[in-house]
mmCIF file of the N, C-alpha and C atoms, coordinates in Angstrom:
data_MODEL
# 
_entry.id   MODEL 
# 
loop_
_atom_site.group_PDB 
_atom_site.id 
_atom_site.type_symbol 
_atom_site.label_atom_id 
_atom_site.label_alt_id 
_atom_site.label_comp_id 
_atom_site.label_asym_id 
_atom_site.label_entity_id 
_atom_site.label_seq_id 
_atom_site.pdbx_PDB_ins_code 
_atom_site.Cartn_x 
_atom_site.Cartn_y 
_atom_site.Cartn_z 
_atom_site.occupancy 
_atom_site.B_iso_or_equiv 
_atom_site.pdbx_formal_charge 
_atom_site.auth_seq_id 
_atom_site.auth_comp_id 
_atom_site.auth_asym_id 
_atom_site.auth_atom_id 
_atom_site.pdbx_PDB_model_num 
ATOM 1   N N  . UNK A 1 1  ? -21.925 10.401  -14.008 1.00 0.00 ? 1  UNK A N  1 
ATOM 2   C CA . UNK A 1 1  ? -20.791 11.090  -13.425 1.00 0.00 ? 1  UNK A CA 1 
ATOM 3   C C  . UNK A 1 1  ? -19.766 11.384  -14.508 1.00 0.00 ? 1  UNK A C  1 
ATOM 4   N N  . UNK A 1 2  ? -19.292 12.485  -14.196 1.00 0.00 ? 2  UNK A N  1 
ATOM 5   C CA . UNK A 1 2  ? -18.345 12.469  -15.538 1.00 0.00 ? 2  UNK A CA 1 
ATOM 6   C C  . UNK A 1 2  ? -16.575 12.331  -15.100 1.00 0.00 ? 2  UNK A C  1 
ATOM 7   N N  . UNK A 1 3  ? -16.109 13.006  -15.609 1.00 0.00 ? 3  UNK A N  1 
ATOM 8   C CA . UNK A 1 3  ? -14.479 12.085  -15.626 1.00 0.00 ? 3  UNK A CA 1 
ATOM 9   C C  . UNK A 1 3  ? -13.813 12.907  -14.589 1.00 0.00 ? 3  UNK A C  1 
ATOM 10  N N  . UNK A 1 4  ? -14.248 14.318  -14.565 1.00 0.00 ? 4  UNK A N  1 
ATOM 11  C CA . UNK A 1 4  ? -13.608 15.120  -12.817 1.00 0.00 ? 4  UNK A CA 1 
ATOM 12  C C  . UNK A 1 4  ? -14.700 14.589  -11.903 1.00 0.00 ? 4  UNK A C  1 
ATOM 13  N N  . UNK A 1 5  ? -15.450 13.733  -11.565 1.00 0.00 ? 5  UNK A N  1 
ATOM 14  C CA . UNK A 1 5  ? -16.151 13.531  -10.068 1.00 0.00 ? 5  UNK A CA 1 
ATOM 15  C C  . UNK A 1 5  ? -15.550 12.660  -10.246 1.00 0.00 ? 5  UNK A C  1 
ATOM 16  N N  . UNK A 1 6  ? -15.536 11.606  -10.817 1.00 0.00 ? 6  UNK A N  1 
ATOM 17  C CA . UNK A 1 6  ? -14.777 9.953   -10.747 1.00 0.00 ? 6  UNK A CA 1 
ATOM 18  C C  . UNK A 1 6  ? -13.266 10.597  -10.462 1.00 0.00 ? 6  UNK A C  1 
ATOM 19  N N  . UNK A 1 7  ? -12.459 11.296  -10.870 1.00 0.00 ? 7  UNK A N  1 
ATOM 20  C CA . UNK A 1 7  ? -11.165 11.721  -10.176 1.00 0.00 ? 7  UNK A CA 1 
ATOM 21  C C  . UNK A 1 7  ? -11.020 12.365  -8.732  1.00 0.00 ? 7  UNK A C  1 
ATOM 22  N N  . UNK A 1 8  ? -11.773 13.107  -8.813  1.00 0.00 ? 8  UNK A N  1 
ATOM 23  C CA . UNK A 1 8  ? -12.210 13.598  -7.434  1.00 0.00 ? 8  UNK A CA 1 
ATOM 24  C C  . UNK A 1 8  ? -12.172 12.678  -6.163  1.00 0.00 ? 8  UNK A C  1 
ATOM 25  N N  . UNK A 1 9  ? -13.358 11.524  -6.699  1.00 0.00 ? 9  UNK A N  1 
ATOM 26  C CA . UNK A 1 9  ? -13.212 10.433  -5.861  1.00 0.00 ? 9  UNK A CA 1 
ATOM 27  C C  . UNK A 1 9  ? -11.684 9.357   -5.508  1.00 0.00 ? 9  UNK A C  1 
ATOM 28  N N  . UNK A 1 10 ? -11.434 9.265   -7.120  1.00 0.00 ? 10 UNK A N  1 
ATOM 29  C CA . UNK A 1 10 ? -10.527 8.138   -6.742  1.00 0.00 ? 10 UNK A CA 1 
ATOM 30  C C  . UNK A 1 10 ? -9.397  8.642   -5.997  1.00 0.00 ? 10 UNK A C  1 
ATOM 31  N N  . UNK A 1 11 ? -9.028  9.704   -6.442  1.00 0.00 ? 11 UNK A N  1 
ATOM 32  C CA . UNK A 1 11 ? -7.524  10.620  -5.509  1.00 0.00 ? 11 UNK A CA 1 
ATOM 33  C C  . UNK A 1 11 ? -7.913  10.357  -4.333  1.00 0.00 ? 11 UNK A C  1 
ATOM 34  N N  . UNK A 1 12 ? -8.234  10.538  -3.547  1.00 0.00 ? 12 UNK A N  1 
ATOM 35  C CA . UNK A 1 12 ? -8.317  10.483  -2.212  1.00 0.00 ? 12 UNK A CA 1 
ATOM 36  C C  . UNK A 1 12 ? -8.358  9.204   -1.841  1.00 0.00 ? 12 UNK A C  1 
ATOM 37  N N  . UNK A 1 13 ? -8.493  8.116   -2.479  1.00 0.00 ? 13 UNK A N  1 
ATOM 38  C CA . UNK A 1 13 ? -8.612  6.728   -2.031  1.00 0.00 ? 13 UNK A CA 1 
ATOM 39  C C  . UNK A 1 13 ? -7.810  6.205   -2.587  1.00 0.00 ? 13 UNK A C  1 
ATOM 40  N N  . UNK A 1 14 ? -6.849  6.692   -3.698  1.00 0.00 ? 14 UNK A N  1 
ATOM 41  C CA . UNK A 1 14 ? -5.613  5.732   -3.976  1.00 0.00 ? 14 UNK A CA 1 
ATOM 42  C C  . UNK A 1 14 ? -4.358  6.462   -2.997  1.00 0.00 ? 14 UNK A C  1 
ATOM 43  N N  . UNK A 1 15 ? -4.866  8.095   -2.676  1.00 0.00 ? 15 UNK A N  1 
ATOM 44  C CA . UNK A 1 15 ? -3.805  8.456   -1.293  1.00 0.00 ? 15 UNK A CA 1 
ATOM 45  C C  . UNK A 1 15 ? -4.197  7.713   -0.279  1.00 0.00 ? 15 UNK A C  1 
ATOM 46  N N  . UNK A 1 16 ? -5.361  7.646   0.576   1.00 0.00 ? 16 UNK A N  1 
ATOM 47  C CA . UNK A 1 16 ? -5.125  6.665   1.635   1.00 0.00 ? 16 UNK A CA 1 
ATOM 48  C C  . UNK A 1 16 ? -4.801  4.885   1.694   1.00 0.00 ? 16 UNK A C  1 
ATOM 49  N N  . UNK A 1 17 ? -4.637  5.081   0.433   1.00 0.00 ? 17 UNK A N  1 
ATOM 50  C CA . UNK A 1 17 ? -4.119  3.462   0.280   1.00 0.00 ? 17 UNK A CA 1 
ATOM 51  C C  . UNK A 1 17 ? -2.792  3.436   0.159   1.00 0.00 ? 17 UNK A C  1 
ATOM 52  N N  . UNK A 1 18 ? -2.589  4.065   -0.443  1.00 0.00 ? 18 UNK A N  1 
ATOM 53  C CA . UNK A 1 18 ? -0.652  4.318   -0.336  1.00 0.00 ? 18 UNK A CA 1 
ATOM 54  C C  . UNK A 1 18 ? -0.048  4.480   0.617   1.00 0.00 ? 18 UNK A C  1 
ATOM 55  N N  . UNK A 1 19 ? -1.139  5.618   1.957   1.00 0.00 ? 19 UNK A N  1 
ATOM 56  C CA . UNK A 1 19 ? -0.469  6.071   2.848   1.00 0.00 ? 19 UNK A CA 1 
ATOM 57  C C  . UNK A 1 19 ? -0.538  4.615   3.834   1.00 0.00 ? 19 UNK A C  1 
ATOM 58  N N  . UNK A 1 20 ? -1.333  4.201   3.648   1.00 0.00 ? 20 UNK A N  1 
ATOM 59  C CA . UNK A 1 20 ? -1.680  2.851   4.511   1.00 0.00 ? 20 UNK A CA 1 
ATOM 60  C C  . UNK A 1 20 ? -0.692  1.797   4.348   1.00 0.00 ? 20 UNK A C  1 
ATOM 61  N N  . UNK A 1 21 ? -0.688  1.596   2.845   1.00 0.00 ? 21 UNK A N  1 
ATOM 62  C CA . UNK A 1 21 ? 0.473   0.410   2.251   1.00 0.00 ? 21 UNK A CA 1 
ATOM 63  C C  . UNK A 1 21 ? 1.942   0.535   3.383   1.00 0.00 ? 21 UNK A C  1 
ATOM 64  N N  . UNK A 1 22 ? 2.098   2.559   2.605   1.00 0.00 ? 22 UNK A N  1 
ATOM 65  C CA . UNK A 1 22 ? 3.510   2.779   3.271   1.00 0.00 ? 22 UNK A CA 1 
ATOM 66  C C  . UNK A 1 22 ? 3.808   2.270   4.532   1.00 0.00 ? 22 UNK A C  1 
ATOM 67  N N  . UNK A 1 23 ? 2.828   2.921   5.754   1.00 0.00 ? 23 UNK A N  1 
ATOM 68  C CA . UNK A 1 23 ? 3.247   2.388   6.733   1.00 0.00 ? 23 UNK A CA 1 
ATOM 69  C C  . UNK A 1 23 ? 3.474   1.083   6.946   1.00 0.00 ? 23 UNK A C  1 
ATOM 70  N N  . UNK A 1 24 ? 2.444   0.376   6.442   1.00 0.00 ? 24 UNK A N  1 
ATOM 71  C CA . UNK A 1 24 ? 2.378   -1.191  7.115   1.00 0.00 ? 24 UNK A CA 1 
ATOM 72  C C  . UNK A 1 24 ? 3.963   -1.506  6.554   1.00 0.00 ? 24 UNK A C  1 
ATOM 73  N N  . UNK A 1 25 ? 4.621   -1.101  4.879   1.00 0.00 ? 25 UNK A N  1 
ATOM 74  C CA . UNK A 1 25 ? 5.699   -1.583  4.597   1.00 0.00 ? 25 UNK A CA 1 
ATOM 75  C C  . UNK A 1 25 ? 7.291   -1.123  5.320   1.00 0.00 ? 25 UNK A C  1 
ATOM 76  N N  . UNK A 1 26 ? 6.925   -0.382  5.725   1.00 0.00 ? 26 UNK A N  1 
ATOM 77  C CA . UNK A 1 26 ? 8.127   0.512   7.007   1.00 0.00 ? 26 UNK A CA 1 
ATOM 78  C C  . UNK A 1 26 ? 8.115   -0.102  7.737   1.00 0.00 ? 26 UNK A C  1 
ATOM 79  N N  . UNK A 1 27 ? 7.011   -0.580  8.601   1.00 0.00 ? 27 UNK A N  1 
ATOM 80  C CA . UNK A 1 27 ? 7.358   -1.599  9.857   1.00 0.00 ? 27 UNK A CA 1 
ATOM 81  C C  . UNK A 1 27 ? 7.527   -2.336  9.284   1.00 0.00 ? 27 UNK A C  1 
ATOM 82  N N  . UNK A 1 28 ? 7.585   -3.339  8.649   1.00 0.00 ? 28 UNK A N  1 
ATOM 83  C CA . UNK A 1 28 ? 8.617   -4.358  8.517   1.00 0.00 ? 28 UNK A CA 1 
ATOM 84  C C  . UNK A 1 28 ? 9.818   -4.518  7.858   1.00 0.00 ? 28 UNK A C  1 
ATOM 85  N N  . UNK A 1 29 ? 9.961   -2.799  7.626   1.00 0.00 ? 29 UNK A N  1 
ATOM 86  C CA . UNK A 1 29 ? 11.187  -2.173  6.757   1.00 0.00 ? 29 UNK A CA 1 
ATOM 87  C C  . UNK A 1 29 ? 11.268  -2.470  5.531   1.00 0.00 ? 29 UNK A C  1 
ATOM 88  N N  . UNK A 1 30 ? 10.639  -2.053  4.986   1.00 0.00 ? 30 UNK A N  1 
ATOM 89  C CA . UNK A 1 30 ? 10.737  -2.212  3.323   1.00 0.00 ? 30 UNK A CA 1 
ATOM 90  C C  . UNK A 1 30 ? 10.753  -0.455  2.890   1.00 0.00 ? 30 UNK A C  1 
ATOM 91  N N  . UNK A 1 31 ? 10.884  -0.111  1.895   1.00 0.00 ? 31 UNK A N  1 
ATOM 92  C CA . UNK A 1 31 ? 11.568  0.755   1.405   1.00 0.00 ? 31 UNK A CA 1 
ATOM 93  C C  . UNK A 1 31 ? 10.283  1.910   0.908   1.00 0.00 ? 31 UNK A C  1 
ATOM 94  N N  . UNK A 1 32 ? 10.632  3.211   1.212   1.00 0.00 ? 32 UNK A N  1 
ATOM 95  C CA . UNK A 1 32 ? 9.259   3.801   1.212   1.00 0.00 ? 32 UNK A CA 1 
ATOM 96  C C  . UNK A 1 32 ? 8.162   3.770   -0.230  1.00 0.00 ? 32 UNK A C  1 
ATOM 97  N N  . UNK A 1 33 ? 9.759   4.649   -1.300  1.00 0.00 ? 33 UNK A N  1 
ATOM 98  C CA . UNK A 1 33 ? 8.916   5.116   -2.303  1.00 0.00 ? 33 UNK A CA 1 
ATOM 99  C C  . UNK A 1 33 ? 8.047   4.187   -3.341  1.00 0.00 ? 33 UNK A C  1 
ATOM 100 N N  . UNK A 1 34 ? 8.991   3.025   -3.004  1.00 0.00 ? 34 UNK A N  1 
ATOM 101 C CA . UNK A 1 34 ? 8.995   1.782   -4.306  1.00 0.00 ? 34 UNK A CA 1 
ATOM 102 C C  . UNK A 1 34 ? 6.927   1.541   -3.425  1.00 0.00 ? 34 UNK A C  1 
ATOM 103 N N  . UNK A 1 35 ? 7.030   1.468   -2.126  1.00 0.00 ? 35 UNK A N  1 
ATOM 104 C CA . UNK A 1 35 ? 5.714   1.158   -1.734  1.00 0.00 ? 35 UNK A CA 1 
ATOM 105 C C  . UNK A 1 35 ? 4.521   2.075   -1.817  1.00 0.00 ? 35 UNK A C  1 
ATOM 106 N N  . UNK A 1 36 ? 4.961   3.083   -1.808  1.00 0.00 ? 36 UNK A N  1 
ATOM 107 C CA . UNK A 1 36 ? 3.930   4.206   -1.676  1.00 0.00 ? 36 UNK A CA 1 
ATOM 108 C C  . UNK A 1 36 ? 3.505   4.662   -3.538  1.00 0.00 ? 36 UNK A C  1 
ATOM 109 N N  . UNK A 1 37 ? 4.552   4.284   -4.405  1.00 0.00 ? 37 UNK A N  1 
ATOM 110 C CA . UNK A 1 37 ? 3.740   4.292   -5.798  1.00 0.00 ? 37 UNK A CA 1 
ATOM 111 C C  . UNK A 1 37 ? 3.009   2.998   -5.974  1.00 0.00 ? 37 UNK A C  1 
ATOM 112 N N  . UNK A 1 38 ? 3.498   1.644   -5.453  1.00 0.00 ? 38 UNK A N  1 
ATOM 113 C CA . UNK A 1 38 ? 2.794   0.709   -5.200  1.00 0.00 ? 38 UNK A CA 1 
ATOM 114 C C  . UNK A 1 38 ? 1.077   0.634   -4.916  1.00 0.00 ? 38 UNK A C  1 
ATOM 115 N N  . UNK A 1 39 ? 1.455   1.351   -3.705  1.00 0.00 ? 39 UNK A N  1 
ATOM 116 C CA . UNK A 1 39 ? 0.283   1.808   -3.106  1.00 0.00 ? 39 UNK A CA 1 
ATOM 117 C C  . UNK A 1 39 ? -1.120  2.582   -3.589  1.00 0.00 ? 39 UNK A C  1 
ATOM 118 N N  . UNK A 1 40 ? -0.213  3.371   -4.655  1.00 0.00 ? 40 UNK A N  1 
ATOM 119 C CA . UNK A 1 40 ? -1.396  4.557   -4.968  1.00 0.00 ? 40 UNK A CA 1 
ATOM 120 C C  . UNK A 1 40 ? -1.901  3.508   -6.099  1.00 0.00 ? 40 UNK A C  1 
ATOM 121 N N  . UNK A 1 41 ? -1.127  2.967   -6.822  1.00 0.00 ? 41 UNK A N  1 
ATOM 122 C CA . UNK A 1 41 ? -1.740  2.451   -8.417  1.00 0.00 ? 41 UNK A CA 1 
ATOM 123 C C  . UNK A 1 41 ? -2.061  1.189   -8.077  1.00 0.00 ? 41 UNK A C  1 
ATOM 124 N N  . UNK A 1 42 ? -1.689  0.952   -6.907  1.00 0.00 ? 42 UNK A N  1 
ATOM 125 C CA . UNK A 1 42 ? -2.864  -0.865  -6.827  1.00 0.00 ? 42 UNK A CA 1 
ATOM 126 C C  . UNK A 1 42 ? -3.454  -0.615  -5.524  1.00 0.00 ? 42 UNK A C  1 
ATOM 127 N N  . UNK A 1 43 ? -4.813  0.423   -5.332  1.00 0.00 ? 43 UNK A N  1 
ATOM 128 C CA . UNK A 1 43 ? -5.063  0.409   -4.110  1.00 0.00 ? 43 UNK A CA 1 
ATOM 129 C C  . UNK A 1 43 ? -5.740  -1.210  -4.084  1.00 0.00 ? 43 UNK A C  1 
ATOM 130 N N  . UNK A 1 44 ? -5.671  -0.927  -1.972  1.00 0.00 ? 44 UNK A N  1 
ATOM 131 C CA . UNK A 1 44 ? -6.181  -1.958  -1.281  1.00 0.00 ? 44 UNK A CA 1 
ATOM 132 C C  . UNK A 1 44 ? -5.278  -3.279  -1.490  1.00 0.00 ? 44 UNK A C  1 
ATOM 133 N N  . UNK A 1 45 ? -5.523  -3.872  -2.588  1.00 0.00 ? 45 UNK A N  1 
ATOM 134 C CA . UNK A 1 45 ? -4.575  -5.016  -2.578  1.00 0.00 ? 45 UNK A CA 1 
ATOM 135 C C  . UNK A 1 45 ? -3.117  -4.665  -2.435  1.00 0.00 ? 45 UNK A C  1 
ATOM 136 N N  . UNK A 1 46 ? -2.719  -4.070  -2.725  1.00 0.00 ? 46 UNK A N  1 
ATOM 137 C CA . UNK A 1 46 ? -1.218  -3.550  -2.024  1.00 0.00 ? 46 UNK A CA 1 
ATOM 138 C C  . UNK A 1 46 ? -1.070  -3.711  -0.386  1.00 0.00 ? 46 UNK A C  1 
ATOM 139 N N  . UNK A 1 47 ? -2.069  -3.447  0.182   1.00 0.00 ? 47 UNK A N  1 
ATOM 140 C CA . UNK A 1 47 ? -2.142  -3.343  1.413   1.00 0.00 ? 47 UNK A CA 1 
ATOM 141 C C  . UNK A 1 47 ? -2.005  -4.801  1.739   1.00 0.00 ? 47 UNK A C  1 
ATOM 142 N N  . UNK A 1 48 ? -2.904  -5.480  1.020   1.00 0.00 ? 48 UNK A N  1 
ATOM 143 C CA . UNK A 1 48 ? -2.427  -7.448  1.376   1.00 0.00 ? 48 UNK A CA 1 
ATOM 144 C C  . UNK A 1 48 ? -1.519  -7.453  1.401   1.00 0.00 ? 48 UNK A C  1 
ATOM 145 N N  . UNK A 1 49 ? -0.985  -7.415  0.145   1.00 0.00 ? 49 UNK A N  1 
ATOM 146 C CA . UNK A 1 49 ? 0.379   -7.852  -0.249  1.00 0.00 ? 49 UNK A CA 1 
ATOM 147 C C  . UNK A 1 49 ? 1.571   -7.373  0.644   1.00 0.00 ? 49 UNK A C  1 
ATOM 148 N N  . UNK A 1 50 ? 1.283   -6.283  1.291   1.00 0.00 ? 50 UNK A N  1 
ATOM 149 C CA . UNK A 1 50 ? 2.532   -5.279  2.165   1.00 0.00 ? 50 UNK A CA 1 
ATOM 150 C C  . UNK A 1 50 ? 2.743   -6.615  3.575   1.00 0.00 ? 50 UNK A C  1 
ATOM 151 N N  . UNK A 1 51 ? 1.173   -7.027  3.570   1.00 0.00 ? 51 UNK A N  1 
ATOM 152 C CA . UNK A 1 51 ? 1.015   -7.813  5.285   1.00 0.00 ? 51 UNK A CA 1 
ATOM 153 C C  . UNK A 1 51 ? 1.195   -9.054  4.700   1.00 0.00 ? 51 UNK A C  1 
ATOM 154 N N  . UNK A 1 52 ? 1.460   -9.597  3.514   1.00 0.00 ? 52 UNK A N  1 
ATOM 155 C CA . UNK A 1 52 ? 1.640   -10.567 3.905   1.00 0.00 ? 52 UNK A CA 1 
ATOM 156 C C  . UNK A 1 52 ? 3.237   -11.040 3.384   1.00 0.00 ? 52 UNK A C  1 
ATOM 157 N N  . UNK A 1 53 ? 3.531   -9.928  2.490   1.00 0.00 ? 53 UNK A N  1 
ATOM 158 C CA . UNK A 1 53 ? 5.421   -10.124 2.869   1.00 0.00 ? 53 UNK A CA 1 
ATOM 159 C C  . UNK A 1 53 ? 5.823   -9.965  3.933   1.00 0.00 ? 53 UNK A C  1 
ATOM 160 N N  . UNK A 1 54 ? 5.209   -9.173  4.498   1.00 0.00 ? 54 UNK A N  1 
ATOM 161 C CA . UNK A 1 54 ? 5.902   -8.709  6.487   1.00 0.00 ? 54 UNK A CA 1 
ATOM 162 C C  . UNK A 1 54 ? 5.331   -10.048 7.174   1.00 0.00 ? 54 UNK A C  1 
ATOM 163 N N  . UNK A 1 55 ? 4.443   -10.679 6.998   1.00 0.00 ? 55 UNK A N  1 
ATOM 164 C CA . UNK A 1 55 ? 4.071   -12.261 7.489   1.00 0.00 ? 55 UNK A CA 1 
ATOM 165 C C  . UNK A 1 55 ? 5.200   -13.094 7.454   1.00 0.00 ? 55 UNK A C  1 
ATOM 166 N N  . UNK A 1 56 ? 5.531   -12.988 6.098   1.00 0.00 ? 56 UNK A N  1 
ATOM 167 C CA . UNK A 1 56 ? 6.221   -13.711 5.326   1.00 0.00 ? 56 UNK A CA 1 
ATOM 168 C C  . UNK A 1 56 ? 7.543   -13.847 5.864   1.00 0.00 ? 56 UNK A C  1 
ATOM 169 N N  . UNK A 1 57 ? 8.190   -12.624 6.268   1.00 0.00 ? 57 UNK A N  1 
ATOM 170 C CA . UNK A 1 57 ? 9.214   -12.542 6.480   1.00 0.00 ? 57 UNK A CA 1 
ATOM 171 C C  . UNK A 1 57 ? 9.854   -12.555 8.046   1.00 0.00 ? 57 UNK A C  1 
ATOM 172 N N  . UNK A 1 58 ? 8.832   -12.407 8.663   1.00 0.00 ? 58 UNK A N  1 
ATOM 173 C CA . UNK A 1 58 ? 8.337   -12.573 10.244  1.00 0.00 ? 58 UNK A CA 1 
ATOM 174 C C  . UNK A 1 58 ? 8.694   -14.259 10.518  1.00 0.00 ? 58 UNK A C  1 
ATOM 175 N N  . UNK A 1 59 ? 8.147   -15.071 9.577   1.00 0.00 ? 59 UNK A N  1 
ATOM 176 C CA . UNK A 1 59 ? 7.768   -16.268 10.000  1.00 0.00 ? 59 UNK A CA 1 
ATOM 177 C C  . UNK A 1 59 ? 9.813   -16.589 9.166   1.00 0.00 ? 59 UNK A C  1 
ATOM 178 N N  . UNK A 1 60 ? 9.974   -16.192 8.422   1.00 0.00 ? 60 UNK A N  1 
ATOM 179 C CA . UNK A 1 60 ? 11.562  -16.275 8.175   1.00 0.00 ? 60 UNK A CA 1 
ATOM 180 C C  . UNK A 1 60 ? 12.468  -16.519 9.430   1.00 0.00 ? 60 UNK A C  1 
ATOM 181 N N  . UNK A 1 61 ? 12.152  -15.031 10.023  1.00 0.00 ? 61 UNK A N  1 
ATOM 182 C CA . UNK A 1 61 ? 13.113  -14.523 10.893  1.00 0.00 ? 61 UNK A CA 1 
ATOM 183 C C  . UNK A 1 61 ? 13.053  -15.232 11.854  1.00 0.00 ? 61 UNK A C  1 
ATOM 184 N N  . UNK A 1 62 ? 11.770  -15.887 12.420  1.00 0.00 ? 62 UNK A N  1 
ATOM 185 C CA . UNK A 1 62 ? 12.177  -16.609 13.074  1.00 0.00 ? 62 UNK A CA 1 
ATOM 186 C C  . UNK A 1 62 ? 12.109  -18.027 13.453  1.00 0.00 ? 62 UNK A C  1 
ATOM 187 N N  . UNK A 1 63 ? 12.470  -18.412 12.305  1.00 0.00 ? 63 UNK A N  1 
ATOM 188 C CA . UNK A 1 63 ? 12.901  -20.254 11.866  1.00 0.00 ? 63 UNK A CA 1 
ATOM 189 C C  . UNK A 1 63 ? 14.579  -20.006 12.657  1.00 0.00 ? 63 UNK A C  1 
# 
């Protein structure tokens, strides 16, 4: 494969990871853009990380 099919591919999967991150980080209100570049350059694990500060902060709120 050469270096435009491997781009081809990855664009589209570091956008739906961003777009994914974003939301999950909105509902628990966190701030869009800082998440959605988050998102694109660390797909998937961003997405942990989004659920488990909103865990995180869930289990805060209500101590």
């Amino acid at each position: 494969m050469g270096v435009v099919e491997n781009l081809l591919f990855a664009l589209p999967v570091c956008l739906i990871s961003a777009v994914i991150t974003v939301y999950i980080a909105h509902m628990y209100g966190r701030r869009f853009w800082p998440w959605l570049l988050f998102g694109f350059f660390v797909p998937f694990i961003s997405t942990f990380i989004a659920i488990a500060l909103g865990i995180r902060d869930a289990r805060r709120n209500g101590e």
